[in-house]
N, C-alpha and C positions, 0 to 999 in steps of 0.2 A: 462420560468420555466418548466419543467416537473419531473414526479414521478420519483424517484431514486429508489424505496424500492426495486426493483429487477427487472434492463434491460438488456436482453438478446439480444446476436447480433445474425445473422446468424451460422448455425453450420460450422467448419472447422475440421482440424482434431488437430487441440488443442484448448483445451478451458482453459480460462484462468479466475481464479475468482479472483477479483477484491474487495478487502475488506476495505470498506472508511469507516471510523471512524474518525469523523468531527463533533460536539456536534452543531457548528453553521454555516454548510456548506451553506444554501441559504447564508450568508452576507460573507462568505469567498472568495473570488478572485480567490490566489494560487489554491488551491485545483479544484474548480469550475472548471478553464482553461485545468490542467493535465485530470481529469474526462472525462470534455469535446473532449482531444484530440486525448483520444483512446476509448471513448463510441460506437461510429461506426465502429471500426475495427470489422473482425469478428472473432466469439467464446470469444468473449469478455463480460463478467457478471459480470456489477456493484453490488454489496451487500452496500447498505447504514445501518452501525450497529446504528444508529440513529431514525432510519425510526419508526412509529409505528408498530405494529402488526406484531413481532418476527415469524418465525418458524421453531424451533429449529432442526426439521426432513427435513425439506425441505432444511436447510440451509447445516446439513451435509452430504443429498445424494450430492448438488451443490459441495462442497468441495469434497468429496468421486469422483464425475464425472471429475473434474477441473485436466488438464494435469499441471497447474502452480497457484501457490499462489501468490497474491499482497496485502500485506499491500500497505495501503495509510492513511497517517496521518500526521497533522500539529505538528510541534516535537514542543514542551515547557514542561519545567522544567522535562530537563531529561527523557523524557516518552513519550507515546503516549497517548491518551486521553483514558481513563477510560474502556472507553466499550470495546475496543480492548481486554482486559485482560482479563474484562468478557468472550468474544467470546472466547479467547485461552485456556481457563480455562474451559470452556463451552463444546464447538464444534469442535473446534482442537483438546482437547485431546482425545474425545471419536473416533474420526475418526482415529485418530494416533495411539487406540490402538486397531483397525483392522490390520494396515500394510499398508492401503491405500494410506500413505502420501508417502512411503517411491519411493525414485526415481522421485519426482515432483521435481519442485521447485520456491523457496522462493526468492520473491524479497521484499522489504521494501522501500515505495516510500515515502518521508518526506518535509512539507517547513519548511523552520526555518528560524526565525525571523532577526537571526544575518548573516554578510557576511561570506563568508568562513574563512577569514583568525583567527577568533575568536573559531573555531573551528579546530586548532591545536596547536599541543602540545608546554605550552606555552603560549596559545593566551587568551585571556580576558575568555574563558569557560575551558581552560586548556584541554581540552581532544577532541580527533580527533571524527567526526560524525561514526568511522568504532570505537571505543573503544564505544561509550556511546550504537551502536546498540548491543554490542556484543549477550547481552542475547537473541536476536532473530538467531544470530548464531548457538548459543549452541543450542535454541529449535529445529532447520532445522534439526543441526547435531544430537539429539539424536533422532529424528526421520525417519533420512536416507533420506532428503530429500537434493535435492542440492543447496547451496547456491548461490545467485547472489548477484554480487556487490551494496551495496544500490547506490539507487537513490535519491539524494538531490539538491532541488532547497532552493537555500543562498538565503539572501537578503529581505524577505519579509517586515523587518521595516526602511529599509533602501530609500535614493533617489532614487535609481537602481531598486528598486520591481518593477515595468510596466515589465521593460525589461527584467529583471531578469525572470518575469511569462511568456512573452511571450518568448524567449529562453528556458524556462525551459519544456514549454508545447512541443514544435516543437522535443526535444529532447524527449522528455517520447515518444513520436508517434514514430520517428525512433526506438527508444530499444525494444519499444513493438513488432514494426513489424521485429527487426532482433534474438531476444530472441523468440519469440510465433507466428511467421509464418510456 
């Protein structure tokens, strides 16, 4: 185990903040594995919105500094977990109404519990994982920042979850390094 509340990798010439909002990240898997797979890449800066002892100046020069944004969150019931919102509502928007955000960009890294095919249209959730993110869409685009294709690892309640996580981790390590090298 080690501290999440803010690890910083070596500097590069993009830094990439890294925003995990996970309420029960020690007993999580999914999430854990992804974390883990690009915590050592460099210019890479986990923020655990979980962690004790906030700060709120510190968090938005980190964002204000950050050439890229990452949500990471376990998707259920439609949403992201709670604090995310707080932070958006928080620290995104005071930073976003500098101008700072605008030309970064926004990826959205999610596990969810069900397979893919359940999330499309149609499928037992009726709505695609790109319709249910949209409002993180709209917030990149009214802030001028550019959007990336989210990142979704299926499968967490499924038989498949092991390998589902491990495939999912190996892939999040190549985007990181072909997106934020």
């Amino acid at each position: 185990m080690y501290d999440l509340k803010v690890y910083a990798m070596e500097k590069t010439n993009k830094k990439v903040l890294l925003v995990l909002a996970h309420p029960h990240y020690e007993e999580s898997v999914a999430n854990r594995a992804l974390v883990e797979a690009v915590k050592g890449l460099p210019g890479v800066t986990v923020l655990d919105l979980y962690a004790p002892e906030q700060n709120g100046e510190a968090q938005q020069r980190m964002l204000s500094e950050a050439d890229a944004l990452v949500f990471q969150f376990p998707f259920y019931w439609a949403s992201a977990p709670s604090a995310l919102k707080g932070w958006i509502d928080e620290i995104f928007m005071a930073v976003s109404m500098t101008g700072k955000l605008a030309g970064k960009r926004l990826l959205v890294a999610a596990t969810a519990g069900s397979e893919y095919d359940a999330y499309r249209s149609g499928g037992r959730n009726r709505f695609t994982m790109d319709e249910l993110l949209r409002p993180y869409q709209f917030m990149a685009h009214h802030v001028a920042m550019e959007w990336e294709t989210p990142f979704v690892v299926y499968g967490m309640g499924t038989p498949e979850a092991e390998e589902n996580v491990r495939e999912g981790a190996e892939a999040y390590r190549r985007l990181f390094e072909e997106l934020f090298a």
